[in-house]
N, C-alpha and C positions, 0 to 999 in steps of 0.2 A: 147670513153670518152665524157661526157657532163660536160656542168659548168652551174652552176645554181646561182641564185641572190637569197640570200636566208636572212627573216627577221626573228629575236623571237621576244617574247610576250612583249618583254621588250622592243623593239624597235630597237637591236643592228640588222645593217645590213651587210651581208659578204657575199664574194662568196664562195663553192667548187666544186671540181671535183668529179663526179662520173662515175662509168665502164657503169651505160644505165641509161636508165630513169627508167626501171623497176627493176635495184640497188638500185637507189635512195627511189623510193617507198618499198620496202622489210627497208632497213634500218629505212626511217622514223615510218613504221608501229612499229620497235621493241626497237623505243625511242633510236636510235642509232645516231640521227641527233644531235647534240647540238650545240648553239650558244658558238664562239669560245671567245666571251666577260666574259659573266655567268656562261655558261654551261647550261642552260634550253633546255629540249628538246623541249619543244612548238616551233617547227620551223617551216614556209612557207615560198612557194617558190614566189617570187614577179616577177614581170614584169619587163623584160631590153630587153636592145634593140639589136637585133641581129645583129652578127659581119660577114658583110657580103664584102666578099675581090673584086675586079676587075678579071677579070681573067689575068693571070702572063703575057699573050704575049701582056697586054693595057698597064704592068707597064712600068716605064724606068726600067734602069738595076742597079742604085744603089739603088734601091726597094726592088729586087729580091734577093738580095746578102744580106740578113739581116743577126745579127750576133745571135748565136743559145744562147736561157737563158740556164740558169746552173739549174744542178740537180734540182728534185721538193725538194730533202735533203736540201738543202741549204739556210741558210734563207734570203728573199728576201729584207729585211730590219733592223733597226732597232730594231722595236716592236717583230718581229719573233724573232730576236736573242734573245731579253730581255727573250722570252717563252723558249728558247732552254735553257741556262743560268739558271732560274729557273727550268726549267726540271731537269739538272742535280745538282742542288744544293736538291732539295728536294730528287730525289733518292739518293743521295750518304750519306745524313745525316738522315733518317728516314726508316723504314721498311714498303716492302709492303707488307699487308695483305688480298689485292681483296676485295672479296663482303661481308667479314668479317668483312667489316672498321666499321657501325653503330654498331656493337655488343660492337666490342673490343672499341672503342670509347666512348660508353654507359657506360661501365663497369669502365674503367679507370675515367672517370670524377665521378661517385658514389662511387669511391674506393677501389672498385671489383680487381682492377688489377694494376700494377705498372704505372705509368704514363711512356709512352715515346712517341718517335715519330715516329707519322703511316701515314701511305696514302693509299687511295685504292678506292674503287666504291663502292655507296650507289643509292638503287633507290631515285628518286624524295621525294616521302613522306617519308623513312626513313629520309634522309637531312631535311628536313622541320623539322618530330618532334625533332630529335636531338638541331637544333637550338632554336625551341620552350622551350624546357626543359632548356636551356642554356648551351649548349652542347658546346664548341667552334670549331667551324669546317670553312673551306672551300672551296669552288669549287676550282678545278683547272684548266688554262686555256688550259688545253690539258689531252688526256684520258694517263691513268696509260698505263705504259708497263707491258705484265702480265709476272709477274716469278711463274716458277716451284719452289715450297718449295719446 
């Protein structure tokens, strides 16, 4: 596993975890990266300072004995719960429809289709024109979980 310091286009800065460096490059190549603020995939990787330990027999021993963090499931704060929180409030009150969402969204605001409430994945430029148009849409600060219809 590697972690990376990572900025978007927009300025917002955060870490994550990836399986290599050459995960990390495979994902960003397929717009998989997004800023966990936005959602823009426009992500780079920025400079930090590498976390470099003593070795264990220089520590004392109430160094060594640290206490282990809790699942990566668990949110580490506040602001995560708030995401966790609105995660399940939007799945539990709206349908997901995946890469379907610009259509069906499209449709429903022209009055092609019943209005209700959707959620799902749109590329980059789909999102854009839909806003354009005056579409009401928006990012969510975590990727959709995908269901089987």
């Amino acid at each position: 596993m590697i972690q990376y310091s990572l900025k978007c286009c927009d300025g917002h800065q955060f870490d994550s975890w990836f399986q290599s460096a050459a995960a990390f490059d495979k994902l960003q190549n397929a717009n998989m990266v997004t800023c966990v603020m936005c959602g823009v995939s426009e992500v780079k990787k920025v400079l930090m300072a590498p976390a470099v330990r003593p070795a264990r027999k220089n520590l004392p021993a109430a160094q060594i004995a640290t206490p282990t963090p809790g699942p990566l499931s668990t949110p580490s704060g506040p602001e995560e719960q708030r995401i966790v929180d609105l995660r399940k409030k939007v799945e539990s009150n709206s349908e997901y429809v995946g890469s379907d969402f610009a259509k069906q969204a499209r449709a429903m605001h022209d009055g092609d289709a019943p209005k209700k409430a959707i959620y799902g994945e749109a590329k980059l430029d789909d999102a854009r024109k839909l806003l354009k148009d005056g579409v009401p849409v928006l990012p969510l600060p975590f990727r959709p979980t995908r269901k089987d219809n």
